[in-house]
C-alpha positions as a LaTeX table, in Angstrom:
\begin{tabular}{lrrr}
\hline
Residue & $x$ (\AA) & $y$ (\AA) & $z$ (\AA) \\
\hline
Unk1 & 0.48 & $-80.21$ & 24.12 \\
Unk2 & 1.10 & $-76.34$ & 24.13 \\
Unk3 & 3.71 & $-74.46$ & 23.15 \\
Unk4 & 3.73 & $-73.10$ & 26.70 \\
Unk5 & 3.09 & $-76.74$ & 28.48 \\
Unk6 & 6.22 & $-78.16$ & 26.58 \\
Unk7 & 8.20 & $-75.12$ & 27.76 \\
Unk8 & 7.54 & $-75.51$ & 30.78 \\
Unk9 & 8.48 & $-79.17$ & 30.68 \\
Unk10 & 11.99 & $-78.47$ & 29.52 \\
Unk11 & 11.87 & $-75.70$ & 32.27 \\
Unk12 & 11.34 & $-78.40$ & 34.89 \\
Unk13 & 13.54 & $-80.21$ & 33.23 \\
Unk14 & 16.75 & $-78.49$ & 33.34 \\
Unk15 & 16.53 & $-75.68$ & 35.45 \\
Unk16 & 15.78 & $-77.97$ & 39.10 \\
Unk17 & 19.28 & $-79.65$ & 38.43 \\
Unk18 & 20.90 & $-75.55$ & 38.41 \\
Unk19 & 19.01 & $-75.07$ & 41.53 \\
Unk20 & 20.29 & $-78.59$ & 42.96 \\
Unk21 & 24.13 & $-77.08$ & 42.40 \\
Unk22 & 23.28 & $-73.80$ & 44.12 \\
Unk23 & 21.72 & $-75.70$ & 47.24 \\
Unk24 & 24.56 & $-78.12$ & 47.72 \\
Unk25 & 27.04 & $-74.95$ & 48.56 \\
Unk26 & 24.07 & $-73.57$ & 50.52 \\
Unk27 & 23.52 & $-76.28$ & 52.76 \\
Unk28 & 27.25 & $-76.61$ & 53.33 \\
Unk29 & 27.10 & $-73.19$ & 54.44 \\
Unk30 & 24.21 & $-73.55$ & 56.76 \\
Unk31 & 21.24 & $-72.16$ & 54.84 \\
Unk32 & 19.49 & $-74.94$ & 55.10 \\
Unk33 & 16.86 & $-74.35$ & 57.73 \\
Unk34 & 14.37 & $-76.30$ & 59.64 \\
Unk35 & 11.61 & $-74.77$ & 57.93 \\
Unk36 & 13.36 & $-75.26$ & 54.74 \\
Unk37 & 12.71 & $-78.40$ & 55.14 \\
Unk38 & 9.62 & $-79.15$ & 56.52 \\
Unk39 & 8.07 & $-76.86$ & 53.47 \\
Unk40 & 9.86 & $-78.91$ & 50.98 \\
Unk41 & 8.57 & $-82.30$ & 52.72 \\
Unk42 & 4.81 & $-81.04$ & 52.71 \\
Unk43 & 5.33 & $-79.63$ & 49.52 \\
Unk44 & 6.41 & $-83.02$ & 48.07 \\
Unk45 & 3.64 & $-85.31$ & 49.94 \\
Unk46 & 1.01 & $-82.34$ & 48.41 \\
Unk47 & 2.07 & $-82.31$ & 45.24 \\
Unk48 & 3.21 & $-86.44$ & 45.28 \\
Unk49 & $-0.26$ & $-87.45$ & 46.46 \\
Unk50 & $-1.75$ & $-85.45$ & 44.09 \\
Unk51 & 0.07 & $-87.18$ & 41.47 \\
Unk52 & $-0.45$ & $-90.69$ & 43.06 \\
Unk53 & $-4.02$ & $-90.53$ & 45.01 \\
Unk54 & $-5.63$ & $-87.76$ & 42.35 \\
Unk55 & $-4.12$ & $-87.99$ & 39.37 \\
Unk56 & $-3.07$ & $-91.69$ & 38.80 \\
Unk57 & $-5.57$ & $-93.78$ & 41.10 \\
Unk58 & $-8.68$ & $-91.68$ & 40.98 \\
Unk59 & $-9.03$ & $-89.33$ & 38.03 \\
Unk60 & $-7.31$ & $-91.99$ & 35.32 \\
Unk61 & $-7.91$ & $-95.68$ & 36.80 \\
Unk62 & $-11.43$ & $-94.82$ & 39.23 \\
Unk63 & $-9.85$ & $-96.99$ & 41.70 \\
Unk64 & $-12.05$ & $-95.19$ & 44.17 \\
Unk65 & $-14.92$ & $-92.38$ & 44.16 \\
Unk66 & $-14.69$ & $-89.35$ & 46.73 \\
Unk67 & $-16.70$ & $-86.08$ & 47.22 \\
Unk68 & $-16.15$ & $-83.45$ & 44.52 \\
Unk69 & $-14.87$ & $-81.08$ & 46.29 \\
Unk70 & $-12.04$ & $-83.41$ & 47.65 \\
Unk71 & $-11.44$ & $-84.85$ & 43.74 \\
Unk72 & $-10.78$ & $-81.25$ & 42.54 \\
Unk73 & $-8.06$ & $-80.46$ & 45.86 \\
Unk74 & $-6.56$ & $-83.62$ & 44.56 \\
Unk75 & $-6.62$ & $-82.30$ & 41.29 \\
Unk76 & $-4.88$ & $-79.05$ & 41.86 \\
Unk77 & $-2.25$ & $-80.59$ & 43.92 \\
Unk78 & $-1.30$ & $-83.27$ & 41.07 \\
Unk79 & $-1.67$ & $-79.88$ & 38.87 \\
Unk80 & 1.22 & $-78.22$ & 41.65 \\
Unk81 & 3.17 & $-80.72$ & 40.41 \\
Unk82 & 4.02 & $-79.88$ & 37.62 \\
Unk83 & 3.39 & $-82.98$ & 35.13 \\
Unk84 & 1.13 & $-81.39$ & 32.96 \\
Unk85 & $-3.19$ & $-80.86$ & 33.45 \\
Unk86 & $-5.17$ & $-83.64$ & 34.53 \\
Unk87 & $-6.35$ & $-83.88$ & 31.06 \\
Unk88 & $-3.15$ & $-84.58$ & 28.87 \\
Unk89 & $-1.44$ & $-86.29$ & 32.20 \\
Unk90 & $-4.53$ & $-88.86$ & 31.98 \\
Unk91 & $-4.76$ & $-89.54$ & 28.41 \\
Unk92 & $-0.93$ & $-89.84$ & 28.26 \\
Unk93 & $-1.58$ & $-92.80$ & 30.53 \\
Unk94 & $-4.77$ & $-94.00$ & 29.85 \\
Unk95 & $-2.51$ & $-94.76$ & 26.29 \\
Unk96 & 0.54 & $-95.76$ & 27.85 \\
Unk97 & $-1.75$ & $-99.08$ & 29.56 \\
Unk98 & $-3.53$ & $-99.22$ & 26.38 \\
Unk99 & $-0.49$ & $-99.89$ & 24.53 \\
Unk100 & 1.80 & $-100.96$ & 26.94 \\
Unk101 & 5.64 & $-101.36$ & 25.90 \\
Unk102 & 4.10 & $-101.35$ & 22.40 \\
Unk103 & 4.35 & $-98.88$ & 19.55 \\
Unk104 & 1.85 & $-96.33$ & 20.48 \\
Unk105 & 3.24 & $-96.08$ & 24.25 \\
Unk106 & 3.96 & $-92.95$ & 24.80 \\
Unk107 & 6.92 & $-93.81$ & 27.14 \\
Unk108 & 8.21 & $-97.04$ & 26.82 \\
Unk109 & 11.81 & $-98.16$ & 26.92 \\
Unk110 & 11.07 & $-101.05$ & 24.58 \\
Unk111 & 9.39 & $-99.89$ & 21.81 \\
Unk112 & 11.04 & $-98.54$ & 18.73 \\
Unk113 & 14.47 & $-97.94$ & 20.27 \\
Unk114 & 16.41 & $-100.71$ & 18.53 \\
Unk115 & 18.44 & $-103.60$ & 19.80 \\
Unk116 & 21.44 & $-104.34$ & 21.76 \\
Unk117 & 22.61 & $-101.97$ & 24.83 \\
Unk118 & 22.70 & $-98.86$ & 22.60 \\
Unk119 & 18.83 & $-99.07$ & 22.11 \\
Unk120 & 18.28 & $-100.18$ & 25.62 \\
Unk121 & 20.11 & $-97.03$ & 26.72 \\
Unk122 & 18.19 & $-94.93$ & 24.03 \\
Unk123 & 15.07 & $-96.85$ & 25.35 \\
Unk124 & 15.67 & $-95.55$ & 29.01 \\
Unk125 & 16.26 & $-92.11$ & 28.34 \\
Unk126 & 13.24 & $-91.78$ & 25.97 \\
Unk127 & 11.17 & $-93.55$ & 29.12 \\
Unk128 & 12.54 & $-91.10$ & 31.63 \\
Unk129 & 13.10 & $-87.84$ & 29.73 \\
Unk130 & 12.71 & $-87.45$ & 26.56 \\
Unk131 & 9.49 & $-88.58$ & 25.88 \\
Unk132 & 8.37 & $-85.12$ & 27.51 \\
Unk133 & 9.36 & $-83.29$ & 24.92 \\
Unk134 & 8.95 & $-85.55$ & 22.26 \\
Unk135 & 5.03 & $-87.90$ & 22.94 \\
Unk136 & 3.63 & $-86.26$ & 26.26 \\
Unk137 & 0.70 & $-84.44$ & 25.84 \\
Unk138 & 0.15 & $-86.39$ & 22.42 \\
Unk139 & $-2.32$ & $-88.70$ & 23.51 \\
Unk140 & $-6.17$ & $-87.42$ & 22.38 \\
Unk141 & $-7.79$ & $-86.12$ & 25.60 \\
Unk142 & $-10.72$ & $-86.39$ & 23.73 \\
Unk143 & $-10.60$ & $-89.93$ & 23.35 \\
Unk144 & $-8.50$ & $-90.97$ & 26.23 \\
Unk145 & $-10.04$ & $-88.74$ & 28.61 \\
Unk146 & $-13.42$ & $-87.19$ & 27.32 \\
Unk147 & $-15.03$ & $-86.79$ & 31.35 \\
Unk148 & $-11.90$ & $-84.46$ & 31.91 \\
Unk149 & $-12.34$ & $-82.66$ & 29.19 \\
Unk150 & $-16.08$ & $-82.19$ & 29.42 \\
Unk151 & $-15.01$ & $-81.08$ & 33.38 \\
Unk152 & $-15.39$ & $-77.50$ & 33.53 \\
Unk153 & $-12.74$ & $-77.44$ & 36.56 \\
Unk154 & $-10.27$ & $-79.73$ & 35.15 \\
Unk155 & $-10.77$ & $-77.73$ & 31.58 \\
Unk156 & $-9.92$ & $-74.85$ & 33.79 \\
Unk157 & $-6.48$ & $-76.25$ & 35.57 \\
Unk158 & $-5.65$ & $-77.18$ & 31.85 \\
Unk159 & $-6.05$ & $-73.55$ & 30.30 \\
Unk160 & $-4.51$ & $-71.97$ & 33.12 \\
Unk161 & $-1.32$ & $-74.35$ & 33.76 \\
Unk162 & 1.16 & $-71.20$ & 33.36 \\
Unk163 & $-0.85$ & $-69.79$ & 36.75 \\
Unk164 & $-0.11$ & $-73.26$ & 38.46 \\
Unk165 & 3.36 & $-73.48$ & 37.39 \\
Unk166 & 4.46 & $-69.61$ & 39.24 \\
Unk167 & 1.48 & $-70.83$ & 42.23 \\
Unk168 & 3.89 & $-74.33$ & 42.87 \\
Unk169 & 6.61 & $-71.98$ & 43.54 \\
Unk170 & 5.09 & $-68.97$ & 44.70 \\
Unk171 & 3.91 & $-70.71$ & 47.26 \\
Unk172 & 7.14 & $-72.62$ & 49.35 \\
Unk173 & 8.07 & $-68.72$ & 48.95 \\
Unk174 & 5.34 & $-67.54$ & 50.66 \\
Unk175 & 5.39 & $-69.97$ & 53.19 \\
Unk176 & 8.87 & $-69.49$ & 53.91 \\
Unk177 & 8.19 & $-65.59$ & 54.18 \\
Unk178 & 5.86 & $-66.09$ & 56.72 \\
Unk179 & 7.80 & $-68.51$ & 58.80 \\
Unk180 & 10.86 & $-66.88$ & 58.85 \\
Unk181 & 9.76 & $-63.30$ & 58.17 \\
Unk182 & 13.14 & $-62.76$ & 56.18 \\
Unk183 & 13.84 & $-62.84$ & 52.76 \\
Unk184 & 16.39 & $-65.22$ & 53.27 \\
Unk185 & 14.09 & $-67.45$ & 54.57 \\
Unk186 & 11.45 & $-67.04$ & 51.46 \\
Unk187 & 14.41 & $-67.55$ & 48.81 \\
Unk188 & 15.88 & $-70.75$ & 51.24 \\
Unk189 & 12.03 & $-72.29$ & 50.85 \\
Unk190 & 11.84 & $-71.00$ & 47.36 \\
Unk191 & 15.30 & $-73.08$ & 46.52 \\
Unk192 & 14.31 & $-76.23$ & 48.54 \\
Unk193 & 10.60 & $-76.79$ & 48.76 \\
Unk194 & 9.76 & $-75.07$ & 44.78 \\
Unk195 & 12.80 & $-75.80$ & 42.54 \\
Unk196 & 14.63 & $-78.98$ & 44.55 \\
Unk197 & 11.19 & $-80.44$ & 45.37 \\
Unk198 & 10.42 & $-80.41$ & 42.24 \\
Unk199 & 13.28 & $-81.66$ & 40.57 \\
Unk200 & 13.16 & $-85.06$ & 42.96 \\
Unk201 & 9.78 & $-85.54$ & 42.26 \\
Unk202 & 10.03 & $-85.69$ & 38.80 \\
Unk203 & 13.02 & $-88.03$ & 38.44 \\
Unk204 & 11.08 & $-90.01$ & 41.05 \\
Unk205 & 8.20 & $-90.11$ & 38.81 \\
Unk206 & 9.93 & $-90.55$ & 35.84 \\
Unk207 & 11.87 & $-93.86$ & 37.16 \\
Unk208 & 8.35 & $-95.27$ & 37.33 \\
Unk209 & 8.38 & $-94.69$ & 33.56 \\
Unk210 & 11.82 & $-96.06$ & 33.05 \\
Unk211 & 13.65 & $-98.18$ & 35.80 \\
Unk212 & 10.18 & $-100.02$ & 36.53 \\
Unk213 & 10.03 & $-101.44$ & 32.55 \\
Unk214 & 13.44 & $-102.46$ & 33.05 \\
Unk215 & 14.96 & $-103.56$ & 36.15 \\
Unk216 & 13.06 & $-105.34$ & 39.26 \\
Unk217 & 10.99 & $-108.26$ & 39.99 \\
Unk218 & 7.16 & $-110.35$ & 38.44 \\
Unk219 & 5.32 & $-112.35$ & 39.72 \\
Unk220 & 2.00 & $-112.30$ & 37.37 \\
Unk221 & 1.07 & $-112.81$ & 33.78 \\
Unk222 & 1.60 & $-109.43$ & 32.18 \\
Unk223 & 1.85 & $-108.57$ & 28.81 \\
Unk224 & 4.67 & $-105.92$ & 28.93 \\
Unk225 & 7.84 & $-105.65$ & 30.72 \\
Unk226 & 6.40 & $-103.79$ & 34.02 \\
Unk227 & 8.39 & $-104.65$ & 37.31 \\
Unk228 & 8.43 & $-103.96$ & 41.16 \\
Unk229 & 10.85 & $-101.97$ & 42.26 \\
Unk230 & 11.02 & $-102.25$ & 46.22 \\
Unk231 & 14.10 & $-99.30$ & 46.98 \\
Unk232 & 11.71 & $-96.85$ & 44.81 \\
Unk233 & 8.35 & $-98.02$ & 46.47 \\
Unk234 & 8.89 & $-95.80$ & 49.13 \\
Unk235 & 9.94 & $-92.11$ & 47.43 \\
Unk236 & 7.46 & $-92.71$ & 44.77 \\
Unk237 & 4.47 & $-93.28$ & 47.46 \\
Unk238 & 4.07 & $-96.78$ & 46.31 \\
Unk239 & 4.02 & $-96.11$ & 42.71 \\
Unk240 & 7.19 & $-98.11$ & 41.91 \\
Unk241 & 4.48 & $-101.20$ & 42.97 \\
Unk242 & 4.44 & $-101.08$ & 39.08 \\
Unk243 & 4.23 & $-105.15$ & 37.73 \\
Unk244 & 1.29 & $-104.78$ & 40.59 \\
Unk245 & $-0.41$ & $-102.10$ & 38.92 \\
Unk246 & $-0.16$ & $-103.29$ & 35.42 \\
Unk247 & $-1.34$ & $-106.58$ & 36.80 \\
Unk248 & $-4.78$ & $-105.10$ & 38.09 \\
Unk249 & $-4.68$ & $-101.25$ & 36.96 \\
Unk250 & $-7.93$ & $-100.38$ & 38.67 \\
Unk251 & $-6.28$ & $-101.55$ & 42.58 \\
Unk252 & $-6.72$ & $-99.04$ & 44.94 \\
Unk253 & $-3.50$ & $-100.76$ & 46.35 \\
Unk254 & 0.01 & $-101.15$ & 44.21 \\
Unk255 & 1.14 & $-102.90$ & 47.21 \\
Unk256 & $-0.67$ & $-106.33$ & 47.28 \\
Unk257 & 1.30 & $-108.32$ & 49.42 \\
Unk258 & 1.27 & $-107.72$ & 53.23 \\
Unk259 & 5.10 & $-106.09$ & 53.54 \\
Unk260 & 4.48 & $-104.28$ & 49.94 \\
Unk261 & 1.46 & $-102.78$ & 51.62 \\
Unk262 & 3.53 & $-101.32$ & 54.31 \\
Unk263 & 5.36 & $-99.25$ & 51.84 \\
Unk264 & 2.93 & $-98.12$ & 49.86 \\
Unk265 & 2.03 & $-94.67$ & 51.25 \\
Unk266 & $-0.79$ & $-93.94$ & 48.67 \\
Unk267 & $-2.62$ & $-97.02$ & 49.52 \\
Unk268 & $-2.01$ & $-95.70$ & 53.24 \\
Unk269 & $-4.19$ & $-92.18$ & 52.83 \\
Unk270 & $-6.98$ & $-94.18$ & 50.62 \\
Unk271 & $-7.14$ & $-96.41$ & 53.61 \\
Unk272 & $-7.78$ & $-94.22$ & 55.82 \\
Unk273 & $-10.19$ & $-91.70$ & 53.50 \\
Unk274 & $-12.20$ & $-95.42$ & 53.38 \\
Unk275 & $-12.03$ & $-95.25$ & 56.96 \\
Unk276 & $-13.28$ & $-91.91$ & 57.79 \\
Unk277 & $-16.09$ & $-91.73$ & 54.55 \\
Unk278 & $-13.79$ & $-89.96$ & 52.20 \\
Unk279 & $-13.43$ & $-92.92$ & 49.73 \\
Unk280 & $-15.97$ & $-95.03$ & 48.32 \\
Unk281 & $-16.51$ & $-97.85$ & 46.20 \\
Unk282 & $-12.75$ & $-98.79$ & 46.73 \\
Unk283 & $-11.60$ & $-101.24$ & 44.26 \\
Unk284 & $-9.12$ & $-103.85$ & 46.21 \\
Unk285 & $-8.25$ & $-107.11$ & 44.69 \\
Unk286 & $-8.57$ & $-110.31$ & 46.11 \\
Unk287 & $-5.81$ & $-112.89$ & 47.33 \\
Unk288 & $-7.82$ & $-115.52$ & 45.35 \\
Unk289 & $-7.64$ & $-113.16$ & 42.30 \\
Unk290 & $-4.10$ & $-112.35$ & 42.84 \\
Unk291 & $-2.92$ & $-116.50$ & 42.65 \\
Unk292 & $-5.22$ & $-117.03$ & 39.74 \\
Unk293 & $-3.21$ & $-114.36$ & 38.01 \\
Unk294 & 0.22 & $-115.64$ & 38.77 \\
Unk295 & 2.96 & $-117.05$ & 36.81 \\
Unk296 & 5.68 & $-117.22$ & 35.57 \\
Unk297 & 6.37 & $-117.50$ & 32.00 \\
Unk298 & 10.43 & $-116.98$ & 32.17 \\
Unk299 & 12.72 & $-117.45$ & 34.87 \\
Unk300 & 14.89 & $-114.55$ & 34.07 \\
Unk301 & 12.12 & $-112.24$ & 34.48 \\
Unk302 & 11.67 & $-113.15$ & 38.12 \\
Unk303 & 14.36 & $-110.84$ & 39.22 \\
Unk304 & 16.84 & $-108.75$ & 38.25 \\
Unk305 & 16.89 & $-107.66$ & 34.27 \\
Unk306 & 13.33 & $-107.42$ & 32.74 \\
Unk307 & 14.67 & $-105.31$ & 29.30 \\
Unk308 & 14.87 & $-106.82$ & 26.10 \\
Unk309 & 18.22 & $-106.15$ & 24.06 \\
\hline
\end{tabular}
């Protein structure tokens, strides 16, 4: 990781949560618009399915192939999001299911935090935080993710990150400026669909990372502490389908069961890409598969607390 890429991090980090206590007052005082919000929705399903159709299920797992054109859009709106280039984002977890709640992980709440509830709690913020400033962007891209590197485009979205990182909020700006045609209306957007979008998206993303290693519900053989998470299933655009993916990490589909599949958003678009010749070669797993993989090992990690203390 770059100086710059880990400054922008801690950026992301703790200026959103300054811009969260300047909207609150705002919106109590009626500056929050309807095209306030409809920016920061779009902004957050552009930037969100980057993260969970481009980044996670296409460029790291090749749950699915698509044209090239459409893989590098994907690209650039995981890159919006401000979680690092498709390179280091990759490798980081391309290592994190290579070593999976195991030292080497680059954010687990398990490993090498100690015992009892102080490690647990040390465990969780590492998993949702502090690993960004500490292991992200540690991982090899060369090794974890040599195609990316090798990917003119990709090398491109990687050298240039500062350029995305003014674009992702340059752009609810703009779009707010042209709606509105005020200023007020550009810095409104700005506020809700640059710095508030991005600050929910990243603790959403992040309590993949954390909440769904600790908390939730199994139902395969898995080794590692990966759980569903149904209240997070739908803000994280199925991600929080977690035990799922860790179960069979090249799915197209987190959400395996018939009412998991209904919220699982990503799974939704891939569908329908599938549907209209967008997506190829779509890897979905088989009932039969699924019950041949399922177990369960320990009763108390059915439901409920999956940590170890």
């Amino acid at each position: 990781m770059t100086r710059l890429e880990r400054n922008v991090n801690l950026t992301a980090v703790f200026f959103p949560p300054l811009a969260i206590a300047v909207a609150v007052p705002l919106l109590w005082g009626s500056l929050l618009h309807t095209s306030d919000v409809l920016i920061a929705v779009s902004m957050y399903l552009l930037t969100g399915f980057g993260i969970t159709i481009g980044y996670h299920r296409l460029l790291t797992h090749r749950a699915f192939a698509t044209h090239r054109a459409l893989e590098r859009g994907l690209a650039l709106g995981g890159a919006l999001a401000l979680q690092g280039s498709p390179s280091d984002w990759v490798a980081d977890h391309r290592k994190h299911h290579a070593h999976t709640d195991e030292d080497g992980d680059p954010h687990s709440p398990h490993a090498g935090h100690g015992a009892g509830v102080r490690g647990a709690l040390r465990g969780l913020w590492h998993a949702h935080v502090a690993w960004l400033w500490r292991t992200q962007g540690a991982a090899d891209a060369r090794k974890y993710a040599a195609e990316l590197v090798e990917d003119r485009f990709m090398r491109a979205l990687h050298r240039r990150y500062h350029l995305v990182a003014l674009a992702t909020l340059a752009v609810p700006f703009l779009l707010g400026l042209a709606v509105t045609r005020t200023w007020t209306g550009a810095l409104t957007a700005l506020l809700w669909g640059g710095l508030v979008r991005v600050f929910v998206l990243h603790h959403i993303t992040w309590s993949v990372n954390s909440v769904c290693h600790f908390f939730g519900r199994r139902r395969f053989a898995t080794d590692d502490h990966s759980t569903n998470v149904v209240w997070l299933a739908l803000p994280s655009l199925g991600e929080a389908w977690h035990h799922n993916h860790h179960a069979f990490a090249r799915s197209a589909f987190h959400g395996l069961k018939g009412w998991e599949a209904a919220l699982d958003p990503t799974g939704w678009v891939i569908r329908t890409m599938r549907r209209t010749g967008l997506a190829w070669n779509v890897v979905e797993i088989s009932p039969q598969r699924q019950s041949g993989r399922e177990a369960v090992a320990h009763p108390e990690e059915v439901s409920g607390y999956a940590g170890v203390v």
